[in-house]
N, C-alpha and C positions, 0 to 999 in steps of 0.2 A: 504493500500500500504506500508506505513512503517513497518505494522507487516511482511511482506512475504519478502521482503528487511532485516529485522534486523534475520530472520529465516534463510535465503539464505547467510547470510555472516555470523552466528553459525555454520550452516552444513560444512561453506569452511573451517573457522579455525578449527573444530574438525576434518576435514581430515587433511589438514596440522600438526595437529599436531600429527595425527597417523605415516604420512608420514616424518616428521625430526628423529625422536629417532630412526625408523626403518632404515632410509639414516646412522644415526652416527653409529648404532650398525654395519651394513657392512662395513662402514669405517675401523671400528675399530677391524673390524674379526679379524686380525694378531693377535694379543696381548693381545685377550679378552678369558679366561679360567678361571672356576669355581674352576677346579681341582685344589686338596692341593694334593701334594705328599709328601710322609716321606721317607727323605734322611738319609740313612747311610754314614758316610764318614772314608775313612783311619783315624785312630789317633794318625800318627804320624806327624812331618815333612819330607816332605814339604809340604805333601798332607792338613791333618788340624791339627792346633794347633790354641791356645788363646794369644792372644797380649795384656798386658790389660783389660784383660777379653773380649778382640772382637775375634771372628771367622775370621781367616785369613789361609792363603794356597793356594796350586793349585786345590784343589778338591773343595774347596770353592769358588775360582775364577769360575772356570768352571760352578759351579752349577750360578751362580751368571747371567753368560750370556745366559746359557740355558734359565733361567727365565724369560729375558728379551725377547728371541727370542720367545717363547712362551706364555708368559702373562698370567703364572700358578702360583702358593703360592708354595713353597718349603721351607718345616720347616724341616732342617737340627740335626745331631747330632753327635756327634764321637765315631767310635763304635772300639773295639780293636779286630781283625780276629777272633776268637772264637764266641763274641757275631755277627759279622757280616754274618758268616756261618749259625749259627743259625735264624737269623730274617729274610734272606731270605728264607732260606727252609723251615719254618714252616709261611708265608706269615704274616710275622710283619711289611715288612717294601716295599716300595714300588722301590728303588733305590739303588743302593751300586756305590758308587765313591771315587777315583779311584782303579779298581781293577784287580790286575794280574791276568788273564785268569785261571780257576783252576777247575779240577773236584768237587771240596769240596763247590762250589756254587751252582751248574747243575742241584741238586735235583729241586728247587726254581726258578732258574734263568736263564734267555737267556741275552749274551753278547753278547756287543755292541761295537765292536773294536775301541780303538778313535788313540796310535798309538803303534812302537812298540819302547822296546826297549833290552838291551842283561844282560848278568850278566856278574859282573866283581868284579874281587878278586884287592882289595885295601890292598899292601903291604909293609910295613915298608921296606924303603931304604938301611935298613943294612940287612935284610938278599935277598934282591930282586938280582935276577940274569938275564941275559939281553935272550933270549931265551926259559927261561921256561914257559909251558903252567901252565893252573892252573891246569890239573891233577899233575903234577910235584910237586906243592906245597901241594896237597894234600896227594899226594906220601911220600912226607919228613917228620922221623917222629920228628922234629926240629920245628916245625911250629905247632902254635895253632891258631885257628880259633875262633871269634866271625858270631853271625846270628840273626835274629830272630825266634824265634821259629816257627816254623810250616808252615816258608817261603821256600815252594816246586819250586817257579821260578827257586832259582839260589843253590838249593841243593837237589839233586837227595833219597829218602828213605836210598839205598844203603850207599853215601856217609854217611849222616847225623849216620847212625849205626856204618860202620866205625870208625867213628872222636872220637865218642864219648864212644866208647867200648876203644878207645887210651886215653881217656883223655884228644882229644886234640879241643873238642869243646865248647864252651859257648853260650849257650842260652841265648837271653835278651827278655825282650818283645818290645823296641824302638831300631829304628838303634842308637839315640842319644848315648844310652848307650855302645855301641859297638864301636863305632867311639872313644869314649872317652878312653873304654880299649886300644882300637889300638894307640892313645897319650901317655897311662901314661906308655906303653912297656909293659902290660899283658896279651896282645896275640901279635900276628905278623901280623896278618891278618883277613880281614873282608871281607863278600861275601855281595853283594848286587846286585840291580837293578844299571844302571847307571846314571839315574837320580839321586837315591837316595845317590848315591856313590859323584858325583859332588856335589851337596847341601851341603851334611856334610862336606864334606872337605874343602869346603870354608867356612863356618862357623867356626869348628874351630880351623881355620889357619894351615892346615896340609899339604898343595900346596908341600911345599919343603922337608917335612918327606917323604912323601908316594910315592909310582909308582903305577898306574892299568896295571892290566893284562885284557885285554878284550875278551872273549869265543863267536866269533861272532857266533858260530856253536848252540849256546842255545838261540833263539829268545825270548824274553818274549813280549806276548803282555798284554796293558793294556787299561782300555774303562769302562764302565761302565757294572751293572747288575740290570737286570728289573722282577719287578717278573712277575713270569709265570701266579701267580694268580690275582696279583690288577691291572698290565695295560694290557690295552687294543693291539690290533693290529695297530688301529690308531695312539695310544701316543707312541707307539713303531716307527710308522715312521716318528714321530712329533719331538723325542728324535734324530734317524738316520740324518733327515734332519739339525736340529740344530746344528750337531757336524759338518756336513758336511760345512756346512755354515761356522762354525769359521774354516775351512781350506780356504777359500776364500777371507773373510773380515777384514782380518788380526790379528782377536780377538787371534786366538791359537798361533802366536807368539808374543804378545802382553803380554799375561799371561807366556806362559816358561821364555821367556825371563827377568822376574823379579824373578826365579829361575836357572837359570842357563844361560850361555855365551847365546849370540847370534847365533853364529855359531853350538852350539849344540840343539839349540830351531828349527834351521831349518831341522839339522839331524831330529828331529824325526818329523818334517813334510812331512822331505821327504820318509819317513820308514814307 
């Protein structure tokens, strides 16, 4: 009798104990993924940069809550637009964040709108006139331009052959670098994104130098890119979902807003 007793309460706790791990692991579906993705990130500010040698930014933030909404490994790196075009289209890398919408990804990649925002010409107060658009300023040939190279958002082929057959463009590879021409009075003017434009000029200190010109008629969107080859359709609506989420839980203004005003964190919620 005690053997079939001490057998009958073996067979209960070995189901029981089939049946707890199986209970936590659905508990814990939300947040449970094997998947390691390889994140490309902007390299510049404010998207990523090193603090100290830590990884900090908005593309870094972003990726940060994605991970949490997901419960996936993201090993991160900062890639400069050249190498980033490249490791998507030839399936190196699994994500690219944050990235202005652009045929020169498409080979490789399906984007992921997360919001938008416009380009805008940041212009030194002494020659800035209250009316002019920025073709105006690209019109003048008084005026020289900083960019990043190969940044098609907020400078059309066209232009960029123009400017530069004038002499009157400068290529950097960081906005840092261009913002700081635009201080020490070696160019007049600098094209950017508007986040990108807001960032730098409070950084550094040029609120009361400069005026924008805003071309709301040139949208730029920006979001992520997925490659066409390493995720799946699922992680694609697992990625959708999670951006969508931080429009809700107040995580996307939560992060803008430790890069730029408050009131322009909602602009691009609201865009």
């Amino acid at each position: 009798m005690l053997f079939f007793r001490s057998l009958i309460l073996f067979l209960f706790l070995g189901v029981l104990a089939q049946q707890v791990p199986a209970q936590l692991q659905e508990k814990g579906t939300k947040n449970t993924c094997e998947r390691r993705f390889l994140v490309g990130l902007n390299n510049f500010e404010p998207f990523a940069y090193r603090e100290n040698g830590r990884l900090q930014g908005l593309a870094h933030d972003l990726i940060v809550i994605i991970k949490d909404k997901m419960g996936c490994q993201f090993i991160e790196s900062e890639l400069p637009r050249p190498s980033a075009v490249d490791q998507i289209n030839h399936g190196r890398v699994d994500v690219l964040a944050l990235m202005v919408k652009s045929s020169e990804y498409e080979t490789g990649g399906d984007f992921i709108p997360f919001y938008n925002s416009q380009r805008e010409l940041t212009v030194a107060k002494k020659v800035f006139a209250r009316g002019k658009k920025i073709e105006d300023y690209l019109n003048d040939e008084k005026i020289k331009f900083a960019y990043m190279i190969g940044n098609r958002s907020v400078i059309s082929e066209s232009e960029e052959t123009r400017l530069l057959k004038a002499s009157r463009l400068v290529g950097v590879p960081t906005p840092d670098i261009a913002f700081r021409l635009l201080k020490e009075g070696r160019v007049q003017a600098v094209l950017f994104s508007a986040l990108v434009t807001s960032y730098h000029t409070k950084k550094q200190k040029m609120e009361d130098q400069v005026e924008k010109v805003v071309d709301l008629s040139k949208k730029v969107q920006v979001g992520l890119y997925l490659s066409k080859r390493r995720v799946s359709a699922a992680e694609k609506q697992s990625f959708e979902k999670a951006l969508a989420e931080m429009k809700k839980d107040g995580s996307f203004l939560r992060v803008f807003s430790k890069y730029m005003s408050e009131e322009e964190a909602l602009h691009r919620l609201q865009n």
